[in-house]
C-alpha positions as MATLAB code, in Angstrom:
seq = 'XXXXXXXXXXXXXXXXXXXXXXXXXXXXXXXXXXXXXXXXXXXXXXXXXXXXXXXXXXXXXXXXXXXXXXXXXXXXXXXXXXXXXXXXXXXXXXXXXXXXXXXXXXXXXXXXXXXXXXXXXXXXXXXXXXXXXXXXXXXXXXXXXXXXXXXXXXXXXXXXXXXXXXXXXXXXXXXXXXXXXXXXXXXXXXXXXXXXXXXXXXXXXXXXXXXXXXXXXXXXXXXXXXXXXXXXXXXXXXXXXXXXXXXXXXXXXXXXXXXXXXXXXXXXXXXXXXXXXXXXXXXXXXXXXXXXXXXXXXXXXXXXXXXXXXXXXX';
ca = [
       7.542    8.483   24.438;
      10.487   10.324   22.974;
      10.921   13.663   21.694;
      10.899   12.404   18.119;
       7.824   10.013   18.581;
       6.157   13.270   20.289;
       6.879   15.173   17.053;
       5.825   12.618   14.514;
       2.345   12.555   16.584;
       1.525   16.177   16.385;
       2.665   16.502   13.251;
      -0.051   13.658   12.012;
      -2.522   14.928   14.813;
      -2.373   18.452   13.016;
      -2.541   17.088    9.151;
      -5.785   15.608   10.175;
      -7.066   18.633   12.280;
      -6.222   21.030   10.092;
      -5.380   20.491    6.373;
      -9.300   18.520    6.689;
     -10.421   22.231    6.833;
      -8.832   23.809    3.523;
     -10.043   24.250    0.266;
      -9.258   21.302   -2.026;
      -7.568   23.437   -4.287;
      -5.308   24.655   -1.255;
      -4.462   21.256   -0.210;
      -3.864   20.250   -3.785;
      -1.063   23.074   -3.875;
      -0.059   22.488   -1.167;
       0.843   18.841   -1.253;
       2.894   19.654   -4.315;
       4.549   22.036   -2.644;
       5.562   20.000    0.561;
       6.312   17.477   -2.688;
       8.794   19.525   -4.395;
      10.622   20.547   -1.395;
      11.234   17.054   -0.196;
      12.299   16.317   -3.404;
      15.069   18.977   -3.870;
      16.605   17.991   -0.634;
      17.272   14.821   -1.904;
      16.727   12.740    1.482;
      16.904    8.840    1.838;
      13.530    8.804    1.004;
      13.966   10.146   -2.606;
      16.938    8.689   -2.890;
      15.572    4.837   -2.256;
      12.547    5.814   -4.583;
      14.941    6.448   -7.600;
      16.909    3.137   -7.033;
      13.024    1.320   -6.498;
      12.230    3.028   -9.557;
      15.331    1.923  -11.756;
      13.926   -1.679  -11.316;
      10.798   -0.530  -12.510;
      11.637    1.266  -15.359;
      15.381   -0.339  -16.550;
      17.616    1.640  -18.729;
      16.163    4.751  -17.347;
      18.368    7.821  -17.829;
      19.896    9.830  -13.819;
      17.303   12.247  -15.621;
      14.434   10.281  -15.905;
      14.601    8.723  -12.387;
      14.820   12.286  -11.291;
      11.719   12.943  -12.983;
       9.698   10.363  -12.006;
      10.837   10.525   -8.338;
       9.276   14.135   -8.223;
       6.266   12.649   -9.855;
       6.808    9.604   -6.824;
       6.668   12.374   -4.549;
       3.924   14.358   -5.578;
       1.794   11.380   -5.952;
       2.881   10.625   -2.357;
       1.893   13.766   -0.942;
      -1.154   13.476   -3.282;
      -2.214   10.604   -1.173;
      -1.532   12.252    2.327;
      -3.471   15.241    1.456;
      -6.361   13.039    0.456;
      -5.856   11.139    3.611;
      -6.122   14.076    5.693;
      -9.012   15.653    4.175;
     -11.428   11.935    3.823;
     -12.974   12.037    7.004;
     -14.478   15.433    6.068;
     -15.542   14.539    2.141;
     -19.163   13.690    2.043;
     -20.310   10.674    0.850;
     -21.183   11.841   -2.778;
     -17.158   12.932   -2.982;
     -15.850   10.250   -1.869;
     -18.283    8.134   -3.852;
     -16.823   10.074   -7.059;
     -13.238   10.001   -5.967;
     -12.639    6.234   -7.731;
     -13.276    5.012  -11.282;
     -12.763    1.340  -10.916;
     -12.735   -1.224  -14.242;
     -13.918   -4.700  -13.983;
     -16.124   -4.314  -10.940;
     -17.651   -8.049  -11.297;
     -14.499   -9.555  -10.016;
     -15.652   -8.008   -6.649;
     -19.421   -8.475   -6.833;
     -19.179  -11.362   -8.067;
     -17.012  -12.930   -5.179;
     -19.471  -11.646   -2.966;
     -22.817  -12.615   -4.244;
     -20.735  -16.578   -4.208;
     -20.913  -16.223   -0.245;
     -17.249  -17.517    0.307;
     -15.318  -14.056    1.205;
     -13.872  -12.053   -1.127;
      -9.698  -11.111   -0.397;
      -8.530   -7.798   -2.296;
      -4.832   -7.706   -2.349;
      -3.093   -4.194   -3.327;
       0.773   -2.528   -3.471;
       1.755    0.916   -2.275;
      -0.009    2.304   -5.369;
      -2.088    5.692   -4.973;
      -4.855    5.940   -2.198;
      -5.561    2.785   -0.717;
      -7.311    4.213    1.809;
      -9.439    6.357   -0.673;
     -10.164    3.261   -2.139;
     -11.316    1.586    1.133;
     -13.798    4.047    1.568;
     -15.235    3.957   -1.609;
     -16.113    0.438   -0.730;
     -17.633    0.912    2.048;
     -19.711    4.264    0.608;
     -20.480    3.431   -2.779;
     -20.641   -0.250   -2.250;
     -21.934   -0.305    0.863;
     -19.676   -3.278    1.685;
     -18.159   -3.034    5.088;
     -14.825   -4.986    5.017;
     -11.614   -5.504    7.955;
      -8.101   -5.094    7.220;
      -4.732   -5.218    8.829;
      -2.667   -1.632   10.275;
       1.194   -2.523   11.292;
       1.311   -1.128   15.224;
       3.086    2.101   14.809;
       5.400    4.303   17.234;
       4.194    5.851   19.294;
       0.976    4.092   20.434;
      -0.666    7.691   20.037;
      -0.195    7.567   16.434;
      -1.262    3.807   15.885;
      -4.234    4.757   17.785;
      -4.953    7.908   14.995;
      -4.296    5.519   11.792;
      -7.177    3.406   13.622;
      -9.434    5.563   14.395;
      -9.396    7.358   10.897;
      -9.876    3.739    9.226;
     -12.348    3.188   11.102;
     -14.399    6.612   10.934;
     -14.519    5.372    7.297;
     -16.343    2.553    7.605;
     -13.134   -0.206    7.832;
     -12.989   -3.293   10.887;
      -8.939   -2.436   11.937;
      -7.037   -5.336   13.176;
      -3.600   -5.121   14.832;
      -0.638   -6.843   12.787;
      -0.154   -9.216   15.482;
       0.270  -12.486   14.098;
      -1.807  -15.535   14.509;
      -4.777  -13.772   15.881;
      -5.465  -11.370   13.279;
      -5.085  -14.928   10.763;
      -7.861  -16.828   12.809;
     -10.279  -13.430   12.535;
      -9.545  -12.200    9.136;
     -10.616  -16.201    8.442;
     -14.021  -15.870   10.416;
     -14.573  -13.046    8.553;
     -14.143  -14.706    5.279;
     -15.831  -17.862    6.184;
     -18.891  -15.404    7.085;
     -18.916  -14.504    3.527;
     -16.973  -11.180    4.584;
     -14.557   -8.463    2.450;
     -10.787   -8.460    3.697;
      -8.146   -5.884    2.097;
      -4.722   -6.277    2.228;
      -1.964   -4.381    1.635;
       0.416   -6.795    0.407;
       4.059   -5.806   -1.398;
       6.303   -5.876    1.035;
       7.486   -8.670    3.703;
      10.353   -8.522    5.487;
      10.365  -11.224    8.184;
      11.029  -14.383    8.033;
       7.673  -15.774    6.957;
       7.526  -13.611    3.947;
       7.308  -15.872    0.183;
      10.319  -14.917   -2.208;
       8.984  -13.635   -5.524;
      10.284  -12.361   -8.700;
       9.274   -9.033   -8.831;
      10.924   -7.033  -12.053;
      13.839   -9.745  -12.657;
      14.871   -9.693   -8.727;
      13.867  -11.675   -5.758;
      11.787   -9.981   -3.042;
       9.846  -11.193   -0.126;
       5.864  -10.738   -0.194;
       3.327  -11.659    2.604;
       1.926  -15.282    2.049;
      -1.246  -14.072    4.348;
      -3.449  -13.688    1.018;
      -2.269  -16.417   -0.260;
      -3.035  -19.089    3.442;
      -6.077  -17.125    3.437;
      -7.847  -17.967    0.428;
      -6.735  -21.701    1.207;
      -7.650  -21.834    4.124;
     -11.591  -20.354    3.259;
     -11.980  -20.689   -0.267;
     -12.084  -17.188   -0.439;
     -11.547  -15.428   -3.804;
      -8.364  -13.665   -4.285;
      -8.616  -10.627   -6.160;
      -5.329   -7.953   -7.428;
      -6.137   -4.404   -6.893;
      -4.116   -1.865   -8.917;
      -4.877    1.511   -8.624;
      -3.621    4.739  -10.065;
      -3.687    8.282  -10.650;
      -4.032   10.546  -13.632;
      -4.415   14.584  -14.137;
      -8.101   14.593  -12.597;
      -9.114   14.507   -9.238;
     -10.524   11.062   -9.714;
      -8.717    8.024   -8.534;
      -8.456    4.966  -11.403;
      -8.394    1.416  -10.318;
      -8.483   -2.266  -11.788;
      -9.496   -5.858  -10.394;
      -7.768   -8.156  -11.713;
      -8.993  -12.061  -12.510;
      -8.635  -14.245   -9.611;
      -5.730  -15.773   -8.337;
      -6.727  -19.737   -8.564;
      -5.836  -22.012   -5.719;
      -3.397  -24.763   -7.542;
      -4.833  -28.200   -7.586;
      -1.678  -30.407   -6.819;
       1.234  -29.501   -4.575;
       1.952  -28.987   -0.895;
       0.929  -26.280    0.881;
       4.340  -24.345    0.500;
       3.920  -24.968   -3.248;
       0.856  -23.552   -3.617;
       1.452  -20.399   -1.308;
       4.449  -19.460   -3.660;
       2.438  -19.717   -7.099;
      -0.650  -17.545   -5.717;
       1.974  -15.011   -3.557;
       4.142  -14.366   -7.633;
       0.935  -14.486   -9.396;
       0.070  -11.761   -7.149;
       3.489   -9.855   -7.470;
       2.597  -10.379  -11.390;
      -0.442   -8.919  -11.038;
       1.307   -5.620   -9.061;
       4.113   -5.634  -11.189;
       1.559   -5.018  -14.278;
       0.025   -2.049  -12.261;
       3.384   -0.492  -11.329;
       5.132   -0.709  -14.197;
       1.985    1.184  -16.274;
       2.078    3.876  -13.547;
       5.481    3.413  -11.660;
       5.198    7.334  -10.233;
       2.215    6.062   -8.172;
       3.801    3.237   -6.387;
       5.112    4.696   -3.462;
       7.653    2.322   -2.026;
      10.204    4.628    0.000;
      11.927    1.531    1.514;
      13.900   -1.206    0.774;
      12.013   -4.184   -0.768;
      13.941   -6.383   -2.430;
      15.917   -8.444   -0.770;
      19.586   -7.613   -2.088;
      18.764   -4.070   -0.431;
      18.372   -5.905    2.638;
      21.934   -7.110    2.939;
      24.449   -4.017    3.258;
      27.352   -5.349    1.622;
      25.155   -5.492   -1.848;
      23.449   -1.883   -1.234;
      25.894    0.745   -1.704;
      23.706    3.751   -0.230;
      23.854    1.561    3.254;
      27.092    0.077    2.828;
      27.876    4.248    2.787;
      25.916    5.378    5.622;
      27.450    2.783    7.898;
      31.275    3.716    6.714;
      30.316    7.459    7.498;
      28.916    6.239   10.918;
      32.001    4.199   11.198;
      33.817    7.287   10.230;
      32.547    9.724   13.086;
      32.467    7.462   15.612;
];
């Protein structure tokens, strides 16, 4: 393990450890703090989240991207402070930590027996969200974590899931398809984070006039079991209560291959988040390159940049 990798664990290890333990009206200010700071430095983070948001929003004024980036970032360290603090919020908190409309797209799904698929962006607390499920609902359901570095830290983001009540899989391909389907077929809850692909499998959507790449696992899924596939959207607002929204099911298309019908379910999904981002675009945090003319460095000019300055001290 690196020095770097080292830092990155204790760093996490100590968020959970310690910021658990203070006040929520401590962690509150302090997330806004760490928030503002990160903001005024200006780092590639911020700096992607503007150029993310200027899809999102067109025509937006320097100013207004700068505004809604330190919203972007408070919202962001909103969501880690909740994070942090979850496993320690009692059951009646986190039970009143989510407001979320149209319910009976969920229940519904359930009571039908065939598996119920929940597919959400980067938008507030997905996690918070999770464990409302599984507390208020009393609906246990599994769900996919990308293996981080180091190990150490993958291991954390597991364990916390699944202190609140969540069956973690490991993003490792085919396997976590075939049990994520047994689930289903057992009448099972799977969530899935699900805006942003970038290997070679991923579908190519229009998402806010431009092409990205979206995971078509929702989409195989739901063929595959005859699952219901359900948009999430979730959001914040000045309380401390989380707001959320099913959306109607994404139908399975009766005529066309395979392919074909994977692509119509994976953009009426990106539809679906595009409605919730663009309503509350300072909750989405996407801090990376997603669509796919970021992806090539002769058509982004922040990487096109870094790599001449690389070029330049080498």
């Amino acid at each position: 393990m690196s020095a770097q990798q080292r830092l990155t664990d204790a760093l996490y290890g100590a968020g959970w450890g310690t910021v658990k333990r203070l006040p929520e009206p401590v962690a509150v200010r302090l997330g806004r703090t760490i928030a503002d700071l990160a903001w005024k430095q200006r780092g590639a983070g911020v700096q992607r989240l503007e150029r993310n948001y200027a899809r999102v929003v067109p025509g937006a004024t320097p100013e207004r991207l700068a505004e809604l980036s330190r919203a972007g970032m408070r919202s962001y360290l909103r969501y880690w402070m909740e994070s942090f603090r979850l496993p320690a919020w009692s059951a009646e908190r986190i039970a009143a930590g989510l407001d979320l409309k149209d319910l009976h797209h969920l229940t519904d799904g359930m009571a039908a027996g065939k598996g119920v698929i929940a597919a959400l962006p980067h938008l507030a607390n997905w996690d918070l969200a999770g464990a409302w499920v599984t507390t208020k609902l009393g609906i246990p359901f599994t769900t996919v974590a990308e293996r981080l570095k180091p190990e150490t830290l993958y291991d954390r983001f597991v364990a916390y899931r699944e202190g609140l009540g969540m069956e973690v899989l490991p993003h490792n391909g085919g396997s976590a398809f075939g049990t994520l389907a047994r689930r289903l077929r057992d009448g099972g809850l799977v969530c899935l984070v699900a805006d942003r692909d970038l290997s070679a499998s991923g579908v190519e959507v229009d998402f806010f006039g431009e092409t990205a790449r979206m995971p078509a696992g929702p989409a195989l899924l739901a063929q595959h079991t005859g699952a219901r596939l359900l948009p999430v959207t979730l959001w914040y607002d000045d309380s401390p209560v989380m707001r959320g929204r099913l959306h109607p099911p994404v139908e399975v298309p009766e005529s066309g291959t395979r392919s074909e019908k994977t692509s119509a379910m994976t953009q009426a999904l990106a539809d679906a988040f595009a409605t919730g981002i663009a309503e509350h675009p300072e909750d989405w945090h996407m801090l990376q390159r997603l669509w796919t003319a970021d992806l090539d460095p002769a058509r982004d000019p922040a990487t096109a940049a870094s790599q001449q300055d690389r070029k330049g001290t080498s």
